[in-house]
C-alpha positions in Angstrom: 51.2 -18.4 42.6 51.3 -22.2 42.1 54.1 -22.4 44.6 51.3 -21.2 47.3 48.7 -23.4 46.1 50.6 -26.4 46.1 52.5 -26.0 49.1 49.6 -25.2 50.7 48.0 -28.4 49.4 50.6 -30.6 49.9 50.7 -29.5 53.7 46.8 -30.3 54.3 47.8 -33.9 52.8 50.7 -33.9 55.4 47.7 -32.4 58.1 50.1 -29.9 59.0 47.6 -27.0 59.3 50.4 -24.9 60.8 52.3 -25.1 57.8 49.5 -24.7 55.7 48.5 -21.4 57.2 51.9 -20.1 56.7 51.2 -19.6 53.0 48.0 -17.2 53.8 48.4 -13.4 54.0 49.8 -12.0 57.0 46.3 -10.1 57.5 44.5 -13.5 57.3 47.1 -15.2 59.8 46.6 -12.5 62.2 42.6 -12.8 62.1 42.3 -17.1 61.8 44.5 -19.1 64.4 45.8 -22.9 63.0 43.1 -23.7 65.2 40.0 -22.1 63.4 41.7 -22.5 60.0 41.6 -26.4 60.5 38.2 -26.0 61.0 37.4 -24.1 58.3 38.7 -26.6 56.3 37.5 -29.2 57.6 34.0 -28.3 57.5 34.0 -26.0 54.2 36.7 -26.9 52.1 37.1 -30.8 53.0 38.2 -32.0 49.3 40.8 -29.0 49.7 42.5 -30.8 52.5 42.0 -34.7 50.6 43.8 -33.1 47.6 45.1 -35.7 45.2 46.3 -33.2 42.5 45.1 -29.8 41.5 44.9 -27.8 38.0 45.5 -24.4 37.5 43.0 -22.0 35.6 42.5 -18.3 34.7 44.2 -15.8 36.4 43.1 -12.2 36.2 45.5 -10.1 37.9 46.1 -6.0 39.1 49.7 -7.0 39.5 49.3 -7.0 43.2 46.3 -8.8 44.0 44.7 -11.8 42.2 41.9 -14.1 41.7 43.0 -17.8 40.3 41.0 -20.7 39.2 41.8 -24.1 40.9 40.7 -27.2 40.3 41.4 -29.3 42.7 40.5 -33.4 42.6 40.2 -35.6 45.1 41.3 -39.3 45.0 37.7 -40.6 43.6 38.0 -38.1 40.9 35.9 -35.7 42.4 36.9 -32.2 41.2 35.8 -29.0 43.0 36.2 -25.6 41.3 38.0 -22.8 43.8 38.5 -19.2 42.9 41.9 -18.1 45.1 42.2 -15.4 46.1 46.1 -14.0 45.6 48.0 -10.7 47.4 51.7 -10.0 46.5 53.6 -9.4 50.2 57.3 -9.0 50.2 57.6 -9.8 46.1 55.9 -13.2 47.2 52.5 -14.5 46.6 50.3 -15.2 49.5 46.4 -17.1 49.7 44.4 -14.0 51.3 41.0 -16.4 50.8 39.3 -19.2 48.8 35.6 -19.3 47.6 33.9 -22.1 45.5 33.4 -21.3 42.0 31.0 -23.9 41.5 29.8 -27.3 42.6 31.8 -30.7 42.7 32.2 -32.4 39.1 33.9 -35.8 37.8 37.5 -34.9 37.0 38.2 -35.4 33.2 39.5 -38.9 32.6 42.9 -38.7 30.6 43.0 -40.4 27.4 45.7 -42.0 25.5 
């Protein structure tokens, strides 16, 4: 599932929405065009495409479809909580969705 994320991630850093979309389900490619996706982005998941790293969390899983916990932290530390939303297609996992968990926090500073 992290291969999704981050490559995902990593291709809203490049601003290669194209690319990015290619990691969604087939059933969200076919209703969002790179178009509308970069907008929804852009206007509801901004720190999403200013990602400067990203932390896995739970994962609660059917086997085929399930909901992960992302962190994901922008370069001023800013951290905002995700819930993925994961489908299994062709033995590969695919982003069918994304919805905040909660509000944007500091990111924990790492100590020595």
């Amino acid at each position: 599932m992290d291969g999704a994320v981050s490559g995902q991630l990593d291709a809203f850093a490049e601003g290669d929405y194209g690319a990015a979309l290619e990691f969604s389900t087939e059933a969200f490619r076919a209703a969002h065009s790179e178009e509308v996706f970069e907008e929804i982005i852009a206007e509801g998941y901004p720190q999403a495409a200013m990602a400067a790293d990203h932390e896995l969390g739970q994962c609660l899983t059917d086997g085929d479809n399930a909901t992960l916990a992302v962190g994901v932290i922008d370069d001023d530390g800013q951290r905002l909580e995700l819930l993925y939303l994961m489908e299994r297609e062709d033995d590969a996992w695919r982003i069918g969705g994304a919805l905040p968990a909660d509000g944007p926090s500091e990111a924990p500073t790492p100590t020595v």
